[in-house]
C-alpha positions as CSV (number, residue, x, y, z in Angstrom):
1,X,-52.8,142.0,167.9
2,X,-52.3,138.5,168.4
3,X,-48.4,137.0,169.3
4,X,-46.2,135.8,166.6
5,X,-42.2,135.5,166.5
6,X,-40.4,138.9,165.2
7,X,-38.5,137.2,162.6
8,X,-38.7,138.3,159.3
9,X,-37.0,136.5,156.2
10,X,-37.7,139.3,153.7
11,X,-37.7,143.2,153.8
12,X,-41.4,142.7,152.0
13,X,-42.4,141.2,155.7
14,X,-40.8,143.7,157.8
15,X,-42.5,146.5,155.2
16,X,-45.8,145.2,155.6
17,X,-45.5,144.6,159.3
18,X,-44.3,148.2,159.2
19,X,-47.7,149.5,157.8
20,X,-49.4,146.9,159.6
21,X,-48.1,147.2,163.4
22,X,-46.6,150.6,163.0
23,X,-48.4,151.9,166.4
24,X,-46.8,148.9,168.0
25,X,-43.6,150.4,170.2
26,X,-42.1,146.2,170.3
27,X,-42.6,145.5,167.0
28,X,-41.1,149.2,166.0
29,X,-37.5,148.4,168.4
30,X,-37.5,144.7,167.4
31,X,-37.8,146.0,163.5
32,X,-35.1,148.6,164.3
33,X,-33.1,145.8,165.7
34,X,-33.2,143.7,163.0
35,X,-32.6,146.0,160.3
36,X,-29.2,147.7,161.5
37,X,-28.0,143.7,160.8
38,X,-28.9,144.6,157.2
39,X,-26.6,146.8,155.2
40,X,-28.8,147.6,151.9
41,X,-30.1,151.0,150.6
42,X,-33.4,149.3,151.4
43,X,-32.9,148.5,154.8
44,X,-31.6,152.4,155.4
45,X,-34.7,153.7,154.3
46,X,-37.0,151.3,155.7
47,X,-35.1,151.6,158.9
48,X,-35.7,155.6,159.2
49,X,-39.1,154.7,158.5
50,X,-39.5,152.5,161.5
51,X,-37.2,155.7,163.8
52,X,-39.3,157.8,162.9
53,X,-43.0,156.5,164.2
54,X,-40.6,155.4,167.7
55,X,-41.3,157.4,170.7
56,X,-38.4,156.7,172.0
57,X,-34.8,157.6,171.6
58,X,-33.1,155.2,168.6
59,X,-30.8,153.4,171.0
60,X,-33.2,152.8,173.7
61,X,-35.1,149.4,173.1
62,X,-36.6,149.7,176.2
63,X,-35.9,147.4,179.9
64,X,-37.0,144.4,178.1
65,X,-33.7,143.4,175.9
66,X,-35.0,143.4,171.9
67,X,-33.2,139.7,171.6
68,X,-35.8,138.6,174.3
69,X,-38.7,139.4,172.3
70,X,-37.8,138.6,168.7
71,X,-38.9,135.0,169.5
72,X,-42.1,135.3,171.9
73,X,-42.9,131.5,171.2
74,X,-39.6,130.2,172.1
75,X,-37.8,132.7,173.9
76,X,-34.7,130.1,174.8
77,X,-34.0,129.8,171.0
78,X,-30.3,130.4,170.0
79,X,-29.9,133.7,167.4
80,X,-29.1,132.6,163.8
81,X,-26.1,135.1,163.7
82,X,-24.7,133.5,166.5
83,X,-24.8,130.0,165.0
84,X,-23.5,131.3,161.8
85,X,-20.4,133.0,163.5
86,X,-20.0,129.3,165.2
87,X,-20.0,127.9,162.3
88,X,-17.6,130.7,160.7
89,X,-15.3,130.2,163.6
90,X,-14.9,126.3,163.0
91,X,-14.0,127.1,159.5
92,X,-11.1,129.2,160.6
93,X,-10.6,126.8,163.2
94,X,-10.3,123.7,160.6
95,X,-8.3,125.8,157.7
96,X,-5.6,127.2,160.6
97,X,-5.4,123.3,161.7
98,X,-4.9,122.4,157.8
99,X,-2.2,124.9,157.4
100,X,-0.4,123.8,160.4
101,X,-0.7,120.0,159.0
102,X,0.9,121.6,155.6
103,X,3.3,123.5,157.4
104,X,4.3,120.4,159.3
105,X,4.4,118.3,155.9
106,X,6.9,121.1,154.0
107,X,8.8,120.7,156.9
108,X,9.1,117.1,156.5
109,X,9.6,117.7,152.6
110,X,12.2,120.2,153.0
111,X,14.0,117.6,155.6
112,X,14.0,115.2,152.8
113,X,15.3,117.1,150.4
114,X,18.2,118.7,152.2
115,X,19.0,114.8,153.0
116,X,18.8,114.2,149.0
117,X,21.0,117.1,148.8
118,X,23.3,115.6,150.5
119,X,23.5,112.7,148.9
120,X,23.6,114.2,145.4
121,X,27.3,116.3,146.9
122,X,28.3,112.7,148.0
123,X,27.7,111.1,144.9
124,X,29.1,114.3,142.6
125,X,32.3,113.9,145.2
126,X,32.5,110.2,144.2
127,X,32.1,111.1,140.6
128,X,35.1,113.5,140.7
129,X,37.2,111.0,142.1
130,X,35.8,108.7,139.9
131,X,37.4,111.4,136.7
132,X,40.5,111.9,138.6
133,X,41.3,108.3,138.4
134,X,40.1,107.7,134.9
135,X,42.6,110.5,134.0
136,X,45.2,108.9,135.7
137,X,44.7,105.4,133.8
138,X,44.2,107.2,130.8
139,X,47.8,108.7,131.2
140,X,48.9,105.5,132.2
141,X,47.4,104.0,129.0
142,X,48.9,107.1,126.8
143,X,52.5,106.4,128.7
144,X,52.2,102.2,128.2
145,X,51.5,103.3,124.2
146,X,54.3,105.5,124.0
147,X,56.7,102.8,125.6
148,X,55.1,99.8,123.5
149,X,55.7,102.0,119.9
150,X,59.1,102.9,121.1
151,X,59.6,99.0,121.4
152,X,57.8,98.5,118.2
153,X,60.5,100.6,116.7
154,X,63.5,98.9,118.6
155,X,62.1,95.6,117.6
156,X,61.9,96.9,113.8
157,X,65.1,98.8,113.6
158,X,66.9,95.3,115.1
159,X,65.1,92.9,112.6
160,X,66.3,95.4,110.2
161,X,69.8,94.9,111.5
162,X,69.7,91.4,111.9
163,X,69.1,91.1,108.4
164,X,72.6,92.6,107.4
165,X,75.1,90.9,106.0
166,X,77.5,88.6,108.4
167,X,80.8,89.8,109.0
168,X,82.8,87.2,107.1
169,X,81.0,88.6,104.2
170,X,81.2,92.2,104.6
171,X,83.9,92.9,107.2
172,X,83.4,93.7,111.5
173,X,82.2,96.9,110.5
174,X,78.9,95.5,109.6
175,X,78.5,94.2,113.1
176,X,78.9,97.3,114.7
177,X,76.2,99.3,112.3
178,X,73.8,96.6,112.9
179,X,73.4,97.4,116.6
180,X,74.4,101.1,116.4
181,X,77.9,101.0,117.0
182,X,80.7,103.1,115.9
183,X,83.8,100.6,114.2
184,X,85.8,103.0,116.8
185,X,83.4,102.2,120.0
186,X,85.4,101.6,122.8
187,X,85.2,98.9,125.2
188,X,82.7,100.0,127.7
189,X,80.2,101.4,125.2
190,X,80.1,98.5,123.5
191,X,79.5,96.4,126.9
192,X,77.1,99.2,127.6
193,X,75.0,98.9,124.5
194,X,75.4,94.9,125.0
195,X,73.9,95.2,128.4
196,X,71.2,97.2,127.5
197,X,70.0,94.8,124.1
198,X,69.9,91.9,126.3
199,X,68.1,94.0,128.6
200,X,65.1,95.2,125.9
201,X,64.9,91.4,123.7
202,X,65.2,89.4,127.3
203,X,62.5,86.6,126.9
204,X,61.1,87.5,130.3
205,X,59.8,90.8,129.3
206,X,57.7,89.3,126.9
207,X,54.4,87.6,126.8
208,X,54.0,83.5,126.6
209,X,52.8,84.4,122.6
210,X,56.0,86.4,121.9
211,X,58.8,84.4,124.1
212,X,60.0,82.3,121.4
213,X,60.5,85.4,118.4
214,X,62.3,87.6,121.8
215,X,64.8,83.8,122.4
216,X,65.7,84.4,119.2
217,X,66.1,87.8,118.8
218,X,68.8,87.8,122.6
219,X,70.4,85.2,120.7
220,X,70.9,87.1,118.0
221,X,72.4,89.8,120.0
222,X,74.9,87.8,121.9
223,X,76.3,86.5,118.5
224,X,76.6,89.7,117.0
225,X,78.5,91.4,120.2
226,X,80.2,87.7,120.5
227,X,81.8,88.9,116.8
228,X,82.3,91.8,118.1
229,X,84.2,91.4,120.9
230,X,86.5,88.9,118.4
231,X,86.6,91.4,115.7
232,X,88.3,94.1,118.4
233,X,91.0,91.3,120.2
């Protein structure tokens, strides 16, 4: 039998090999070898096959290591299985590295977002203060209403008054219903209620569009408690 490499890339080779070099004790260990790497029905029964014309004992491929002999024209050659596990162990090697790289880049997302986070309590904070203080103007606004139609009505109820009859046509009581004022008033209410008209129509507390009608209007009050004050001497 001439040499060749013990390599088959079929079980049709290592069958006909089989019935061709069956009497050959290498060729029988190296085909024994080679099929316990193949895990097919096949395999199993070509594999008793091959036990069963060895002398020898199964696991006993003889003193000359089986992985020596499979290539007999280039003994120095790598095995493909070892290559292949290489190459299945840099796969693993580059997909734990590309996790760790994901890992890292969660991390850095996560960072970020916990600094957005953050920034959105900041900014709801700011909003809430933001709501307080609108309520507060808002009651402010309510409270400056209130007073403004309460000096609407003032303002009516006195132009209503001022349009009475004078008192040399109707008598001093007039003068004291037009600003409120009971004919039996005593002094100091009716210095009171003086004080506090001039007070509400002062031109001062009006504005610039408005400062002429309020002049008018505290005139108007000083001559009708200036009648007054004649009316009870």
């Amino acid at each position: 039998m001439s040499e060749r490499p013990l390599k088959w890339a079929s079980m049709r080779e290592m069958a006909k090999d089989l019935a061709r070099y069956g009497d050959n004790p290498q060729v029988l260990t190296a085909l024994d070898h080679e099929l316990s790497f193949r895990f097919t029905e096949q395999a199993r029964r070509l594999q008793e096959q091959v036990r069963a014309r060895r002398p020898v004992a199964h696991d006993d491929f003889g003193a000359e290591p089986v992985v020596a002999r499979r290539y007999v024209d280039a003994p120095d050659a790598p095995d493909p299985r070892d290559q292949e596990l290489e190459g299945l162990r840099d796969t693993i090697s580059r997909l734990f590295q590309g996790l760790a790289d994901k890992d890292a880049e969660i991390e850095s997302y996560a960072s970020k977002l916990s600094s957005l986070q953050g920034v959105i309590a900041s900014k709801e904070s700011e909003i809430l203060m933001c709501y307080g203080e609108i309520s507060e103007k808002e009651q402010a606004l309510i409270d400056l209403r209130a007073r403004v139609a309460k000096q609407d009505a003032q303002i009516r109820l006195l132009s209503d008054r001022s349009d009475a009859p004078d008192a040399d046509e109707t008598g001093g009581a007039s003068l004291f219903k037009t600003v409120g004022l009971s004919p039996n008033a005593s002094k100091l209410v009716i210095n009171a209620a003086h004080k506090a008209l001039r007070r509400e129509f002062h031109p001062d507390r009006f504005p610039t569009e408005k400062k002429d009608w309020a002049e008018t209007r505290f005139r108007r009050v000083n001559e009708i408690f200036d009648q007054i004050a004649a009316a009870k001497a």
